[in-house]
Steps between C-alpha positions, in 0.01 A plus 500: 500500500683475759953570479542219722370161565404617871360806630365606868151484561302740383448859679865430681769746509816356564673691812867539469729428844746762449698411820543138365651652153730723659585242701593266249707763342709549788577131541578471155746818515642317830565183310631664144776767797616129676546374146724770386720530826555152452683594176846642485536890513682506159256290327217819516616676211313826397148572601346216651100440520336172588258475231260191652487814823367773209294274266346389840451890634346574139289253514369559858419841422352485187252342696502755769595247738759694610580903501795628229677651808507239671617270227772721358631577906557075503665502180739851606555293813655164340658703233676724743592196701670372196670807416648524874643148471671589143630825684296736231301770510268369261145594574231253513173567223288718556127450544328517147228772383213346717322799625191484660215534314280875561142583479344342230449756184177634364475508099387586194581199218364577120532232238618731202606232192582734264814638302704829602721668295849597674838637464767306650829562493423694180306209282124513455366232636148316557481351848194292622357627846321261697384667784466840701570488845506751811538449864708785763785404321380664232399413115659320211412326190564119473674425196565146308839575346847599631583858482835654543531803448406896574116542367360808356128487597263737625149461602185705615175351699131651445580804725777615278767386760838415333756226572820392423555092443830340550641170463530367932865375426670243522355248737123569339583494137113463456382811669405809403468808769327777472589861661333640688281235694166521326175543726310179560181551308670587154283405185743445221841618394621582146812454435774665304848372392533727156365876495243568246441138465134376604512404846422099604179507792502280752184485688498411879099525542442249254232205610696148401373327223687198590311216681499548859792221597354197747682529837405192754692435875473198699664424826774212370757599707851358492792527742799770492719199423302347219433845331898549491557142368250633191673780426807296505380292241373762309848643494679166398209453205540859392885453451450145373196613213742679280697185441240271472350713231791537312692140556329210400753336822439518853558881619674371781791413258572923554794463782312853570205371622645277785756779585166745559298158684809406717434360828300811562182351498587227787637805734112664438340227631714397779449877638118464442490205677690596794269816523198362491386634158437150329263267611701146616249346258548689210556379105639833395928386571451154334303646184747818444760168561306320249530824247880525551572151441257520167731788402787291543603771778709264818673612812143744586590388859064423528528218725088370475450226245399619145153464467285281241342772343554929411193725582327540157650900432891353553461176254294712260795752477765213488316307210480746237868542341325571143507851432192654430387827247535780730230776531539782260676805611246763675267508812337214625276704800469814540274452803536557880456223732527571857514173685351402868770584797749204535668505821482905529638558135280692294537402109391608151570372168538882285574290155611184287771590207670223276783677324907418411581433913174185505162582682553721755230585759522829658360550877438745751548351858459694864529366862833324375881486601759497277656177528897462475718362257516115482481229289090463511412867544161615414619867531202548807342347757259377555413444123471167439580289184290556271416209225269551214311253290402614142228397260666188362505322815864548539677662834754801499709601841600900551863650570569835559603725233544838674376682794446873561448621866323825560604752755290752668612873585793503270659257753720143415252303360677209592414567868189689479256274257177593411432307203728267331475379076573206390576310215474145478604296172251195433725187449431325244349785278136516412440298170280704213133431508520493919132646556561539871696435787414443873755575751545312845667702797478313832586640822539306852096684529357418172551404141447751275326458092481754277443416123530799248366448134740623208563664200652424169740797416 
């Protein structure tokens, strides 16, 4: 399978011309400054930004075509301009959380699948763990629910060491931490939320009984440009499935899809083009054209042609509008699946959970960046798209559901990432009876299948 109806030959790895990107930028931040000094002073009312300038900067360096730096110093300069001829002070953005990614992290990852009992926020609870993971950012449980509140639960490994586990907060309601960090080669951990009570084992030296997952690479390599224009579409058919599920109309009669589409998606490939990141050739702008106009999305800005046809994964997701018996509540896979590098990222699957929120897939990912805000954010780079086909045939795209950065040395862990967790919802859900599912990550290096078999909670 391939996500688009071209790819480069095999074994090539598509270079990216940085200077050409940045150049592009520049011109376009030339053109969008001439535009606005054009208009009268009074007209710029409050905080101006030129959005085609920042959905084209996203887009360039979610790609890693161009440098956060030296995208957000373009967009500071314009905006600054701007301010100067309205007679402001207003400050231009600022350049978003795109730090640079460190050494690549060395860990531990358990498949656990079993239920803890917990305290939180004064209710007994059962929780479903996943996974165990450890890296130099220390050690946590990977949970499948929410969790809110402060937890009263102690543990003890084989040596008799005790720790304390608390919910990570806020931004990782589906972490659990444990205090102090444990030594690598622990055994097992029993757990403790109620004194007296019979404490729950978890045991980290346990050999897998699940099968061993089938994990195959093959150089189908695709360009910068076309591997944005996928996760594009993705995004559109993730916000579109919800409708189509539930409204027997078109889902583009939601005035909330279009306003998310816009004319976004033209401004994307215009800036690919210009930089060099989409081959002149290419089907990718006329099919995600094509996929707006079956949505009944216009004014995308995508100048190409629709195309005749969808690749087989987009059509697949637009033709099912019948909802289908989800997957009963529980986990799916409680198996770890480290995948082959794809372009430097490092990534394992630590669990498969189908609960109140959908299917949710939780992963561990290292060698990445954390991405910035925008409309098609992946919340890292360079982690592609990911698409998964299940049992039945039928195709499911991923969008992200939360992400978790860890820090190292007690330091921000927004600047100093080790490891990073993710969660990624599976749009549509998995139906009930789905006996497997393969996944499909492809990279500008590779393309990337991984299928896991499942369990029936």
């Amino acid at each position: 399978m391939r996500h688009l109806a071209t790819a480069a030959p095999a074994g090539r790895h598509w270079g990216v011309d940085r200077e050409r990107a940045e150049t592009h930028l520049r011109l376009l931040a030339e053109a969008e400054l001439r535009r606005v000094m054009t208009m009268p002073a009074g007209s710029i009312v409050g905080r101006w930004h030129p959005a085609r300038l920042a959905l084209a900067a996203q887009a360039l360096t979610a790609v890693g075509a161009v440098g956060a730096d030296a995208a957000g110093q373009i967009q500071a300069d314009v905006s600054l301009a701007v301010a100067a001829r309205r007679r402001t002070g207003a400050r231009g953005p600022r350049p978003g959380r795109l730090q640079p990614a460190r050494r690549r992290a060395s860990w531990r990852v358990v498949p656990v699948g079993q239920v803890i009992r917990v305290r939180d926020g004064g209710i007994r609870r059962d929780v479903l763990v996943m996974a165990y993971a450890q890296s130099a950012g220390g050690a946590r449980f990977i949970a499948a629910d929410w969790l809110f509140g402060p937890l009263t639960v102690t543990a003890a490994d084989d040596r008799g060491v005790s720790y304390q586990i608390s919910w990570a907060g806020e931004m990782a309601p589906r972490e659990l931490l444990l205090r102090p960090d444990p030594r690598r080669q622990i055994r097992w951990l029993d757990l403790s939320a109620d004194p007296g009570q019979p404490a729950t084992r978890i045991d980290l030296d346990r050999p897998s009984s699940a099968p061993a997952p089938g994990v195959t690479a093959t150089q189908d390599s695709c360009s910068p440009g076309e591997l944005l224009l996928d996760v594009i579409a993705a995004r559109i058919l993730t916000a579109a499935a919800p409708l189509a599920r539930g409204n027997p109309g078109p889902p583009a009669a939601a005035d909330g899809l279009r306003a998310f589409v816009g004319d976004g998606p033209g401004h994307v490939v215009a800036a690919l083009h210009a930089a060099g990141l989409l081959p002149p050739d290419s089907p990718a702008p006329g099919q995600l054209a094509r996929l707006c106009a079956r949505l009944g999305i216009d004014g995308h800005g995508i100048t190409a042609p629709p195309a005749a046809d969808l690749p087989g994964h987009w059509h697949d997701m637009l033709s099912r509008r019948e909802p289908q018996l989800p997957a009963a509540p529980g986990i799916l896979a409680a198996t770890v699946t480290e995948l082959p590098d794809l372009d430097g990222a490092t990534i394992a699957i630590a669990g498969l959970h189908h609960g109140e929120r959908g299917t949710i897939m939780a992963l561990l990912a290292t060698g990445v960046t954390l991405e910035d805000d925008w409309p098609y954010a992946r919340g890292v780079k360079p982690l592609p798209v990911l698409w998964i086909r299940d049992s039945h045939g039928h195709w499911h795209a991923t969008r992200l559901d939360g992400l978790s950065p860890w820090g190292g040395n007690g330091s921000d862990p927004w600047t100093d990432t080790r490891m990073v967790t993710l969660w990624l919802k599976i749009i549509p859900p998995l139906d009930h009876g789905t006996a497997w599912i393969q996944l499909h990550a492809a990279g500008q290096s590779a393309h990337v299948r991984a299928t896991l078999l499942l369990s029936s909670p």
